[in-house]
C-alpha positions in Angstrom: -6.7 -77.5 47.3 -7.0 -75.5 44.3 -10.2 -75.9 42.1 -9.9 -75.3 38.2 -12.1 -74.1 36.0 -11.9 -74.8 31.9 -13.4 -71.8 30.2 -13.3 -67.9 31.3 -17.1 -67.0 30.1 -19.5 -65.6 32.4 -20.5 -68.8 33.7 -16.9 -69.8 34.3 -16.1 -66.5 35.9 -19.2 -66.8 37.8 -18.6 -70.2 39.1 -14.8 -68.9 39.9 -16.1 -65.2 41.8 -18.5 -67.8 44.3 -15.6 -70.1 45.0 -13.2 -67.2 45.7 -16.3 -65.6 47.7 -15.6 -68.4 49.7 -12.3 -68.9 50.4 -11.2 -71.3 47.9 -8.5 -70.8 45.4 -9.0 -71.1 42.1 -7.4 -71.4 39.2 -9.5 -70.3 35.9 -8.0 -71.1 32.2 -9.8 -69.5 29.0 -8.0 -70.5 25.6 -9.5 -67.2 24.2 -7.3 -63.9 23.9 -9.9 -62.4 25.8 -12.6 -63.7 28.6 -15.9 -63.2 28.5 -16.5 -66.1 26.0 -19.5 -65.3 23.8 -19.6 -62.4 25.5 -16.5 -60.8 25.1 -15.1 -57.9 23.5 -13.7 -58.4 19.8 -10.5 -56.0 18.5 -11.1 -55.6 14.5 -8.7 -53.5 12.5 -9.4 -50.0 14.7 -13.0 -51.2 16.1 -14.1 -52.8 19.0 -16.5 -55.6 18.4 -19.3 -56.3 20.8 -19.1 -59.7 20.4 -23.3 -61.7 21.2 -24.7 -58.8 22.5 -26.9 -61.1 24.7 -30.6 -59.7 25.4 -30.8 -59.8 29.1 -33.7 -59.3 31.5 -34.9 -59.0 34.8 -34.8 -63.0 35.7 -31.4 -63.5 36.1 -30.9 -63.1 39.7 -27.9 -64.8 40.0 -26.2 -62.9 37.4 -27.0 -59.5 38.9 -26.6 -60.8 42.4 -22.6 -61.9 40.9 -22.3 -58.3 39.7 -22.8 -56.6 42.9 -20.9 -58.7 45.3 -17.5 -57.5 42.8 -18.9 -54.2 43.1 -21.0 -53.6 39.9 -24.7 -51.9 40.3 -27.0 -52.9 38.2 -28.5 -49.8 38.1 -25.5 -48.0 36.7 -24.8 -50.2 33.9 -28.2 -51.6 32.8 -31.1 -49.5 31.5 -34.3 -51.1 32.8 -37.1 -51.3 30.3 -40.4 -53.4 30.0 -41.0 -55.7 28.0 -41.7 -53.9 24.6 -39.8 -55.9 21.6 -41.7 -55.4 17.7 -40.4 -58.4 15.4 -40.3 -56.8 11.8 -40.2 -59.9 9.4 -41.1 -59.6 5.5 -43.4 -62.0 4.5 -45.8 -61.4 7.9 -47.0 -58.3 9.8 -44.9 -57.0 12.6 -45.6 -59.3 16.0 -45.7 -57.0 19.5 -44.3 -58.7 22.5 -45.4 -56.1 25.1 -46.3 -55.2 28.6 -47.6 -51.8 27.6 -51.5 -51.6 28.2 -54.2 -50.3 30.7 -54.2 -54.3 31.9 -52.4 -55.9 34.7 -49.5 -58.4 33.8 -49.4 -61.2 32.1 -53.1 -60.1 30.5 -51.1 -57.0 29.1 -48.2 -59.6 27.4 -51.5 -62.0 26.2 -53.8 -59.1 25.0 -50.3 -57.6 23.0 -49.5 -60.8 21.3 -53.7 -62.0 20.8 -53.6 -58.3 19.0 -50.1 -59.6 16.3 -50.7 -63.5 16.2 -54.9 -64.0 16.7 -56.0 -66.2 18.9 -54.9 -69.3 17.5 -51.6 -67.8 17.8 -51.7 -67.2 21.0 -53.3 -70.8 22.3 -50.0 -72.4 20.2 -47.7 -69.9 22.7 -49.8 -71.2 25.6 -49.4 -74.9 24.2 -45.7 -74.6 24.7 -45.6 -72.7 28.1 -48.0 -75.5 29.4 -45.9 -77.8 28.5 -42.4 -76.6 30.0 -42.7 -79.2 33.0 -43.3 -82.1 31.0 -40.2 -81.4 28.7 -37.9 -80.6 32.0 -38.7 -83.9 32.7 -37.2 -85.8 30.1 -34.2 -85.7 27.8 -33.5 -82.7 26.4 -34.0 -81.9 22.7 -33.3 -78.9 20.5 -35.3 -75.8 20.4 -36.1 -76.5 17.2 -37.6 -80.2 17.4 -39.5 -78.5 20.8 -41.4 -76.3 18.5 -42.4 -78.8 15.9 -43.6 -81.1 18.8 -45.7 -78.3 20.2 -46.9 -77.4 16.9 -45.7 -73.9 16.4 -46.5 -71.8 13.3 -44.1 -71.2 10.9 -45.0 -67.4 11.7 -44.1 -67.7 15.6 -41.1 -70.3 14.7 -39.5 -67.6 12.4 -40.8 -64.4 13.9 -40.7 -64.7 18.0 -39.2 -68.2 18.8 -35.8 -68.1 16.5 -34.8 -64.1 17.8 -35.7 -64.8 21.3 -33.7 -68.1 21.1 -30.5 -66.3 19.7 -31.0 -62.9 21.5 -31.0 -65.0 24.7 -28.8 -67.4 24.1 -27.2 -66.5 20.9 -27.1 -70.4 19.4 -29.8 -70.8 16.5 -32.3 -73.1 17.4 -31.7 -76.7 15.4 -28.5 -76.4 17.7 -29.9 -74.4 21.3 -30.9 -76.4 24.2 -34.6 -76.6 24.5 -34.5 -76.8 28.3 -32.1 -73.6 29.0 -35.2 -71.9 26.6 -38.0 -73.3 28.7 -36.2 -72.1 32.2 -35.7 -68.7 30.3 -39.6 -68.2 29.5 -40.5 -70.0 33.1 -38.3 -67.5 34.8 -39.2 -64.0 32.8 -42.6 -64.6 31.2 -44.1 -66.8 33.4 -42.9 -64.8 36.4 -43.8 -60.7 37.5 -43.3 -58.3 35.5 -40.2 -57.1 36.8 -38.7 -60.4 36.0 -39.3 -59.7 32.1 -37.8 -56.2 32.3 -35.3 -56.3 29.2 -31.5 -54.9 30.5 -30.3 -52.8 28.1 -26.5 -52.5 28.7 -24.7 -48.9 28.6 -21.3 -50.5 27.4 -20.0 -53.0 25.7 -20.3 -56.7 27.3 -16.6 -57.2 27.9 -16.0 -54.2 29.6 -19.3 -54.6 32.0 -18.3 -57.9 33.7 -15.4 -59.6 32.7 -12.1 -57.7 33.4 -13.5 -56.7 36.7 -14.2 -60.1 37.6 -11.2 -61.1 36.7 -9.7 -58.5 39.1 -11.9 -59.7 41.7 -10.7 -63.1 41.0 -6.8 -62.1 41.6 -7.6 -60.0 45.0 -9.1 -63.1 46.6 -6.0 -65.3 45.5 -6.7 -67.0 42.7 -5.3 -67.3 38.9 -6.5 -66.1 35.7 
């Protein structure tokens, strides 16, 4: 039996590359010119558009565990960086989300963003982190009404919480899932400090992943 999948983005591609891993055929329709969906590869007069140029770190396993079983290396096609993002915004000073310090992870992350935000800052970053398992556990909500429940600043709304929502999952947040962000930050900053590593691709998105899965796809039988 044949198992479709609606929608050639990574996750669809993904979810078609461990079927076909498998042994099951698969049949994968994207409406889109090109896969790769908000990732993809965008042709504009004589340029090539990187289209979402998703941030990506060290958490995603499964993603890097995908590329390397259709033959991609992580290590050839990433640069591997810690953590070290500065937020420029102009009505507040520039915030520091950084491993870089004489101090062991996660005090280098906390003393970095005590040193931009002060401490009350910091306690209203904690405040949300601490409460990650009780929002898992209900019906999920927007980023956005997250943050005013956990009473964030309007500084750490508009300066770390609305770029790391939209460089992770490139939706603003009044319309971004508030539990896909709170499995983000449980799996990079509440993990090691490999797992917050920011992936710097070498190429374009639609180049690194999705024509090659879409090969791989093919070889094992299936239809793209």
């Amino acid at each position: 039996m044949t198992t479709l999948i609606i929608g050639g983005g990574w996750s669809g591609l993904a979810a078609a590359i461990t079927l076909s891993q498998q042994g099951h055929p698969v049949h994968l329709i994207e409406s889109a010119k090109k896969l790769g969906g908000r990732a993809r590869n965008v042709d504009w007069q004589d340029h090539t558009i990187d289209n979402g140029q998703h941030m990506m770190i060290g958490a995603y396993q499964q993603m890097l565990e995908i590329m390397q079983l259709i033959g991609i290396s992580p290590n050839e096609v990433f640069h591997r960086l810690p953590i070290d993002i500065t937020i420029q915004d102009n009505q507040f000073q520039p915030l520091h989300l950084s491993a870089k310090s004489w101090l062991p992870w996660p005090l280098s992350l906390a003393w970095n963003l005590i040193k931009s935000v002060g401490l009350s800052g910091f306690y209203q970053v904690a405040w949300l982190q601490s409460h990650i398992p009780k929002l898992l556990s209900k019906k999920d909500i927007t980023v956005s009404e997250w943050l005013l429940k956990t009473n964030q600043s309007q500084r750490l709304i508009r300066q770390l919480w609305e770029p790391l929502c939209l460089a992770t999952l490139n939706t603003p947040i009044d319309q971004a899932s508030a539990h896909v962000l709170a499995k983000v930050l449980q799996d990079s900053l509440g993990k090691n400090k490999a797992a917050a590593d920011l992936l710097i691709p070498k190429q374009a998105l639609g180049d690194l992943f999705p024509l090659i899965a879409a090969n791989y796809i093919k070889q094992h039988g299936g239809k793209v």
